[in-house]
VEXPA-534217 format. One record per residue (C-alpha): residue in one letter; x negated, y, z. Coordinates in steps of 0.02 Angstrom, whole numbers, plus 50000, padded with zeros to 5 digits. Example, Ala and Ser with C-alpha at 12.3 -4.5 7.8 and 13.67 -1.06 7.14 Angstrom:
2
A493854977550390S493164994750357
This chain:
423
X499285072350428X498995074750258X499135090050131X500865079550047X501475077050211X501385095350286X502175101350120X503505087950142X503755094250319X504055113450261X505415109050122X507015112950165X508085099050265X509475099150121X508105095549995X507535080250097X509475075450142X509645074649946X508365062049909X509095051350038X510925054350040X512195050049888X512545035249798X511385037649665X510055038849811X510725023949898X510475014249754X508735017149689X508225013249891X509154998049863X508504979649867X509284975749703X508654990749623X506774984449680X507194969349620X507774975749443X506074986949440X504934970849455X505784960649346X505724974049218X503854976649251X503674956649244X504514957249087X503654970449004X501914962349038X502274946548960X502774955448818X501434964948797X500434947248805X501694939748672X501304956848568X499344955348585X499314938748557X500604941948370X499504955248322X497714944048336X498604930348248X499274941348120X498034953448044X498804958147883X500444963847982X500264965248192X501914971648237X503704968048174X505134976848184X505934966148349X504194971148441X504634987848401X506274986048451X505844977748614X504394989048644X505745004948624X507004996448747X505844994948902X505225013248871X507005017848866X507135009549053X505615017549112X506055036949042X507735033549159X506925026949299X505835043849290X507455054249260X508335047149402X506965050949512X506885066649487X508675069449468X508615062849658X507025066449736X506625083849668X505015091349760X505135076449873X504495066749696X502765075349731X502685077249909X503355061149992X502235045350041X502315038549880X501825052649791X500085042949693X501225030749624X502685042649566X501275051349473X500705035449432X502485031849340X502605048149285X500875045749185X501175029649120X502915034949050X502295050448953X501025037748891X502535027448840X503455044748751X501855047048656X501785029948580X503615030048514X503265046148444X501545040148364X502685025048297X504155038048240X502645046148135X501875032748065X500135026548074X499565025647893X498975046247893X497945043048075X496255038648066X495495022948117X494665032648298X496515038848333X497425021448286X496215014348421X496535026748549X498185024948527X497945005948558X497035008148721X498465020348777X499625007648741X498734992748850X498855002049011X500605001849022X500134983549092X499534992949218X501244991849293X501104976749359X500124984649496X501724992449560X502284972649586X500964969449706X501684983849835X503104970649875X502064957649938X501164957850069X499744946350030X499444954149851X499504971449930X497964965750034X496934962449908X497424976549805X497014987549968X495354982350000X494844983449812X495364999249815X494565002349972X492834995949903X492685005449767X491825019949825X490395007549899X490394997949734X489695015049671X488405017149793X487764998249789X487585000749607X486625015149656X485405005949762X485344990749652X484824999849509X483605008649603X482814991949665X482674986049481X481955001949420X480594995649545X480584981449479X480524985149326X478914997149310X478254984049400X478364971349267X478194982249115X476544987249166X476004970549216X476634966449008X475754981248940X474154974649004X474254957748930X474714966248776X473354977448779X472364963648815X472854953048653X472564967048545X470874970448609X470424949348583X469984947548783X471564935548798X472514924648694X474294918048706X475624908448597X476664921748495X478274913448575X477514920948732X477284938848629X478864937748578X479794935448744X478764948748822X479164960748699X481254954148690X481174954548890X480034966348948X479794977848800X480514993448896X481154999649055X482714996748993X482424977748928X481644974949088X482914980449215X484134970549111X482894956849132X482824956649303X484794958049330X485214943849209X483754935849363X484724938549485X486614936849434X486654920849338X486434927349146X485064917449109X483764903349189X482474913849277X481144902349250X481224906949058X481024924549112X479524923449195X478554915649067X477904931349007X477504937549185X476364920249207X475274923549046X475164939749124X474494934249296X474894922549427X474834936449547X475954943949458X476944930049451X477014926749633X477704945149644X478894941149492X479494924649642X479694938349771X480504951149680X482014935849643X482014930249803X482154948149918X483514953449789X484574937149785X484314934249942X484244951550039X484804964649931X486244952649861X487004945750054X486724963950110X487954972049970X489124957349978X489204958650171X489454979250150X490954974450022X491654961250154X491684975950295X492684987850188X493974972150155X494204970950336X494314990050363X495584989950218X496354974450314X496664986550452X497335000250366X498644988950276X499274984950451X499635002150492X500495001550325X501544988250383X501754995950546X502445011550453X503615000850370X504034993850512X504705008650613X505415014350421X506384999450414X506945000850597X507475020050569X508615013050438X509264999050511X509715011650635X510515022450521X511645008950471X512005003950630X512585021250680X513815023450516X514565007150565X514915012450726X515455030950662X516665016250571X517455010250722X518025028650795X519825030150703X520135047450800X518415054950722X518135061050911X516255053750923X516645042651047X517475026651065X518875021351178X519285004551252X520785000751113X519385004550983X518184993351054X519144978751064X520064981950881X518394980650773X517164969350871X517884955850773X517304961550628X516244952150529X514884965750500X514994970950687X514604952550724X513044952850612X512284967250714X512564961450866X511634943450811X510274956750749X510194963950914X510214945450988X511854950051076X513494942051119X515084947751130X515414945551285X513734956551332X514084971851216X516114971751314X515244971451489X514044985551434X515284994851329X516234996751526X514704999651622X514625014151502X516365017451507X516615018751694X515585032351715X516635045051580X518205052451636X519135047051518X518285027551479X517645033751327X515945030551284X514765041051149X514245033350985X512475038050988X512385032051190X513095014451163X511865014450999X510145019151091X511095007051217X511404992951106X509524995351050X508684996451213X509484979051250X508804968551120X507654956951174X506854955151370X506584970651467X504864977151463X503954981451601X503875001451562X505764999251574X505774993051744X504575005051810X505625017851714X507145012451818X506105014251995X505535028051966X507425035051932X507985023752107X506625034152186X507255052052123X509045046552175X508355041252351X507485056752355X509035065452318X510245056952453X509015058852590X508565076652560X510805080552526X510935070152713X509835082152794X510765096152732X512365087952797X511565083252959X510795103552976X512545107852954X513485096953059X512305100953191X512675119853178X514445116553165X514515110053340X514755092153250X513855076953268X513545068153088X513375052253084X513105044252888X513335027352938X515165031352972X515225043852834X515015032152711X515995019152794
């Protein structure tokens, strides 16, 4: 359990009834409320493209007064969005599941408050170093697009195990660079010899080749970015080695090597690291969606139960025959029961099972609920040897009350017989 979820845990239970109670509540947990969100976020990020794009294409002038416009009327949407949320959620804002990206939100809209502000102001007094930070604040509001992805379920993946892989994308980086520091000394002191050796007249090479040694090799620096361009595509290696061949062929050969462990080795062994943290992320998504699951099963519950709480007119917290058989016709009582994969005629034959064993054939809501639930689908075998083990207790029970009985007979000078008894 984490730090947000023990806090969430001590809050008080009207604080957490309030972020999920009310209409207002209701309806920013709603579907069309999600939908709204993403088509607003959709929206916003081709606008932003439409924006960019008006601004390259128009030096002299690279905004107009609609982009402004525009630009003011989805941070208008997103400042409410934040103000209903924490009209509604209060702590719960900070301290429920989603916590990262309500903070996320929360960033990106007092990014957005900044930028009307900066455009309230004006930007002829800023200088240029501001006018581009304020530029690169304004760009990651498409960063909202990321909240998108959380709604489906292949995007999410892949959003997951990036995420997941970034903290070994630091480390390989690590390595690699490590590897072609190696590298590197390797093949700038291989260069500094032929150098040396020009300038003191014992060898003699093109000045193409001087050139390239000194434009490839002329530094650590030159030379690590040498050997990474080698190894990643950036340019034909065989061009970069030219200067390593007028310095030996043995050094050369090692030049060959040096390509060939870190393509082939170093290369398969970071790219099969990256593809292990996919998978693990893989597997945390589906506890994700097992979470979401049983979330989406507590509230289908919850529905179910207010519109049973719907069918009892008395307000007792039971229902009676007369109620039963007035709203099972409904249409919405139909839908759960084809939810539950349930007829009719099998929630009125359990509705009296239950009902035959209350004094009064009334049966309680939150019984003939769990009941309802526990029927859906084929029984499962830790249901049946739930029930044996009851029909054992009960056995258990009528064996050891018939001994009593008999004992008692017996000393009564009466012969009990249970056959008969029962009979």
């Amino acid at each position: 359990m984490t730090g947000m979820q023990k806090g969430y845990d001590l809050l008080p239970d009207f604080v957490k009834n309030a972020a999920t109670e009310g209409t207002l509540a209701t309806f920013l947990r709603s579907t069309f409320f999600g939908e709204i969100c993403a088509f607003m976020i959709i929206s916003n990020a081709v606008f932003i493209g439409f924006s960019t794009q008006y601004a390259i294409d128009n030096l002299a002038k690279p905004s107009t007064n609609f982009i402004d416009a525009v630009e003011l009327a989805f941070h208008s949407y997103y400042l409410l969005e934040l103000i209903l949320k924490l009209a509604v959620m209060r702590l719960t804002f900070i301290l429920c599941e989603d916590w990262k990206w309500n903070l996320f939100d929360a960033f990106l809209v007092s990014t957005a408050v900044y930028d009307v502000y900066t455009m309230l102001v004006g930007m002829n007094a800023l200088n240029v170093t501001f006018l581009r930070a304020v530029r690169l604040v304004r760009m990651m509001k498409i960063l909202r697009v990321v909240r998108v992805l959380q709604h489906c379920r292949e995007l999410r993946l892949m959003l997951s195990a990036i995420m997941g892989s970034v903290t070994s994308l630091f480390w390989c980086l690590i390595m690699l660079a490590c590897v072609l520091y190696l590298c590197s000394l390797i093949f700038v002191q291989a260069v500094t010899g032929f150098l040396g050796g020009l300038e003191d007249g014992t060898l003699q090479a093109d000045d193409d080749i001087v050139v390239k040694s000194l434009l490839y090799y002329g530094s650590l620096i030159k030379a690590s970015d040498t050997m990474f361009r080698a190894i990643t595509g950036g340019n034909d290696w065989g061009e970069l080695s030219e200067p390593i061949m007028a310095a030996g062929l043995h050094y050369y050969c090692l030049f060959v090597l040096c390509i060939c462990f870190l393509t082939l080795a170093v290369l398969n062994i970071l790219t099969g690291i990256f593809c292990a943290n996919a998978v693990e992320a893989a597997e945390s998504d589906r506890e994700n969606i097992t979470y979401m699951a049983a979330k989406q099963c507590a509230s289908f519950k919850d529905d179910c139960r207010e519109l049973f709480m719907s069918i009892d007119d008395d307000g007792s917290g039971t229902i009676n025959h007369d109620e039963f058989s007035r709203h099972m016709c409904r249409p919405e009582i139909l839908a759960y029961l084809g939810a539950l994969e349930l007829e009719i005629a099998d929630a009125e034959m359990f509705f009296r099972l239950m009902s035959q064993n209350s004094p009064h054939g009334e049966v309680d809501i939150a019984m003939f609920l769990d009941g309802c639930l526990r029927l859906k689908g084929n029984a499962k075998m830790l249901d049946v040897q739930a029930m044996r083990c009851q029909l054992t207790c009960i056995f258990s029970m009528i064996r050891h009350l018939t001994e009593i009985c008999d004992r008692h007979a017996r000393s009564e000078g009466v012969i009990y017989d249970p056959a008969s008894a029962g009979g």
